[in-house]
C-alpha positions as CSV (number, residue, x, y, z in Angstrom):
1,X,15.5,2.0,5.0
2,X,12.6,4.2,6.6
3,X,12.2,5.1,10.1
4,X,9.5,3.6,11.8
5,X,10.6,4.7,15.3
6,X,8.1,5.8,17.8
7,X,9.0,10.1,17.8
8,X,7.3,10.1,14.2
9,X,4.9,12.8,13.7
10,X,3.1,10.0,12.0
11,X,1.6,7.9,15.2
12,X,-0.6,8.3,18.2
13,X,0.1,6.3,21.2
14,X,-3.5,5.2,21.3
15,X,-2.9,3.6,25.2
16,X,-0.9,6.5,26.5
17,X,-2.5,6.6,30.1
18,X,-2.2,2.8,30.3
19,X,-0.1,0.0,31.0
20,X,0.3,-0.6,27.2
21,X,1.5,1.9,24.9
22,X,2.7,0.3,21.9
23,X,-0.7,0.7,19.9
24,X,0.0,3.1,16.8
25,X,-2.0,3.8,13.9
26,X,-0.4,5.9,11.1
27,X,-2.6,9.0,10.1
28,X,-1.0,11.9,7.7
29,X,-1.7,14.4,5.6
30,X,-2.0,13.6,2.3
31,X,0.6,13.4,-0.4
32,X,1.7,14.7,-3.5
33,X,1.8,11.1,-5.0
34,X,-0.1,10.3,-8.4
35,X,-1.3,7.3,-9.2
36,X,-0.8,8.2,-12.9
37,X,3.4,8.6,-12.1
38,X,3.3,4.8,-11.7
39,X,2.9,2.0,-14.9
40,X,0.9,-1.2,-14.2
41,X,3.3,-3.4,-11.9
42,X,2.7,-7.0,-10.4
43,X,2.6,-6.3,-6.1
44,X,5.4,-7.5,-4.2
45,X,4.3,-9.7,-1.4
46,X,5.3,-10.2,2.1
47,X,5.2,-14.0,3.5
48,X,4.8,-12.7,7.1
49,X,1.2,-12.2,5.9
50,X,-1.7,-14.0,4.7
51,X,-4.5,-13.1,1.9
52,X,-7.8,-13.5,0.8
53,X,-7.8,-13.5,-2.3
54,X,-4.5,-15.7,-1.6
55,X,-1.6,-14.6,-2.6
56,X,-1.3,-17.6,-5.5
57,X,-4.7,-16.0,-6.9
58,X,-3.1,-12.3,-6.4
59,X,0.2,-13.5,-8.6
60,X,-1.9,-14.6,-11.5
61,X,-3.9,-11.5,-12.0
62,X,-3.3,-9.3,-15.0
63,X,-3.0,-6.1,-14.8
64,X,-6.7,-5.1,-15.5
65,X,-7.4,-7.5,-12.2
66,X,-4.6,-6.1,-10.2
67,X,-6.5,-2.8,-10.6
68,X,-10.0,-4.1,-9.1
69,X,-9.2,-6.9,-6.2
70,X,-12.3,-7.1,-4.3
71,X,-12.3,-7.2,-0.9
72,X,-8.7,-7.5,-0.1
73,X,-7.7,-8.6,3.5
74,X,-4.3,-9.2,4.9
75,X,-3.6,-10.8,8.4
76,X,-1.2,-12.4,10.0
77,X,-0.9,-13.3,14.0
78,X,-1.0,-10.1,14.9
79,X,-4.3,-8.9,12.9
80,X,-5.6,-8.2,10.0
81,X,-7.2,-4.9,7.6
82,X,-9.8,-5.6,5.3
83,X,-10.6,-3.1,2.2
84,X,-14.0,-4.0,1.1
85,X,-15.3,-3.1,-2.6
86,X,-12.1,-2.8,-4.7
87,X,-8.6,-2.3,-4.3
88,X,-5.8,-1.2,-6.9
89,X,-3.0,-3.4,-5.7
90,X,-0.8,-2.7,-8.7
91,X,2.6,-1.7,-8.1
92,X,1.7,-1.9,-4.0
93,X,4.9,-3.5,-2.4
94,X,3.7,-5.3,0.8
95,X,7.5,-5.3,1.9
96,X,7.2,-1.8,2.6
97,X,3.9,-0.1,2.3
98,X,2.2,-2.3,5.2
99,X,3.6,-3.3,8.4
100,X,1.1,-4.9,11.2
101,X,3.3,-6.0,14.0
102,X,1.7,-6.9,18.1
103,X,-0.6,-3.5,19.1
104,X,0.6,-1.9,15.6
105,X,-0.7,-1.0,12.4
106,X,1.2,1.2,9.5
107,X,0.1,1.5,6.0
108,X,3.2,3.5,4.1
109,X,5.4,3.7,7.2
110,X,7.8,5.7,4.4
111,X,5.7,8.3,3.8
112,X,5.3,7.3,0.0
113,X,1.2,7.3,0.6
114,X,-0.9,7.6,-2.7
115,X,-3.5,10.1,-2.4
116,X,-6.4,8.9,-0.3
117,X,-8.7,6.8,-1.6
118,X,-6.4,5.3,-3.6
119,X,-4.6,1.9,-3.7
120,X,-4.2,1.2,0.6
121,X,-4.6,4.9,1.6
122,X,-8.7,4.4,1.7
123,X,-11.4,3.1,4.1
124,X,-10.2,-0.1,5.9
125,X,-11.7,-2.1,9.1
126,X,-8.5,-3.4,11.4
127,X,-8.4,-5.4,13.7
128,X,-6.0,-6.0,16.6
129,X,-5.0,-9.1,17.8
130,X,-3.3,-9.7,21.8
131,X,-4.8,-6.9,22.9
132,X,-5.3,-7.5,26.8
133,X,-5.3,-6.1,29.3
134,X,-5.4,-7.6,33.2
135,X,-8.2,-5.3,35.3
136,X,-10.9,-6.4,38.0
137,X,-14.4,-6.2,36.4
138,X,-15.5,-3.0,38.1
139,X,-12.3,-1.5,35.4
140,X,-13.8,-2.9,32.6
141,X,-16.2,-0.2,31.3
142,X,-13.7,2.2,31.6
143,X,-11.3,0.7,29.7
144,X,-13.6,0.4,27.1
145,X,-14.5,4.2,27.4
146,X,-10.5,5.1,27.3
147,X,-10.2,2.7,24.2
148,X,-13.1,4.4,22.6
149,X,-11.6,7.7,23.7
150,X,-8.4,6.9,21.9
151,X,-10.3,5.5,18.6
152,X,-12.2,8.5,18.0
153,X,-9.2,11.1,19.0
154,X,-7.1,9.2,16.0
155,X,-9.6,9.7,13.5
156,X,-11.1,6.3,13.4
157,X,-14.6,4.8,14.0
158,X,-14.5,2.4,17.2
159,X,-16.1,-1.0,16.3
160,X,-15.5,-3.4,19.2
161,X,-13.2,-4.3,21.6
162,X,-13.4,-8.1,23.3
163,X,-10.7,-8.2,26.7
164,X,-11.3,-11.3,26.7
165,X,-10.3,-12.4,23.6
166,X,-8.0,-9.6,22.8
167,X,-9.9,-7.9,19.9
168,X,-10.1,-4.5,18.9
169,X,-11.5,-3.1,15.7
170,X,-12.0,0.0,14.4
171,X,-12.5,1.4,11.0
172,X,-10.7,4.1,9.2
173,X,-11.5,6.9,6.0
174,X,-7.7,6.4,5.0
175,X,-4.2,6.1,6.3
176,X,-2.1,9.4,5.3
């Protein structure tokens, strides 16, 4: 079993001068993993997530298919990540390369990251679900700035954030 404890070298409290500081996305170096060390295998996937495709689609894709799902998104309650274009999904186990949990986001949380651009280490839009915060109004654009702030100093583009609905999306090159 991993570590995905909050003293990893691995995450950026993202909400650090806030009342909330459980937002983490993983960003790494990148690592000595080959895609060509690995045959053709099925995915293993979680049931604490959803997907589009769905995961009875994802199950009955050979392994040519398995190597080009098109814009793969997985959600649950707590958010989701879209890969647009393709995705090689062989051999991915969604048990333990993804974990997306309230304010938190990990792709490979065990350090086994392919190289990026490959399989889930490459671009990807999340999105955040719950994320609230309870300010007056005159607080409200500089929440926004300090979100912003935190998006950019963990490598990530800043799409949106909604207060009022909880949202917050940003885009990112890769994972580790």
């Amino acid at each position: 079993m991993c570590s995905t404890g909050l003293l990893s070298k691995h995450f950026l409290n993202l909400m650090a001068p806030l009342t909330v500081s459980n937002i983490f996305a993983r960003m790494g170096s990148e690592s000595t993993y080959s895609p060509r060390t690995m045959s053709i295998r099925r995915p293993i996937l979680d049931n604490r997530y959803r997907y589009s495709p769905p995961a009875e689609v994802l199950q009955k894709l050979s392994p040519s298919e398995l190597q080009h799902v098109k814009n793969l998104m997985v959600s649950n309650e707590h958010g989701m990540i879209c890969w647009s274009g393709e995705t090689d999904i062989s051999g991915v186990d969604f048990t333990k390369d993804l974990l997306l949990e309230r304010g938190r986001c990990e792709i490979y949380p065990c350090g086994n990251a392919p190289l990026r651009g490959t399989k889930l280490n490459k671009h990807a839009v999340i999105t955040l679900l719950g994320i609230q915060f309870f300010l007056p109004g005159s607080q409200e654009s500089l929440l926004r700035a300090q979100i912003e702030q935190r998006t950019s100093e963990m490598g990530a583009r800043f799409i949106s954030f909604d207060n009022t609905n909880g949202e917050w999306s940003f885009a990112v090159d890769y994972f580790a």
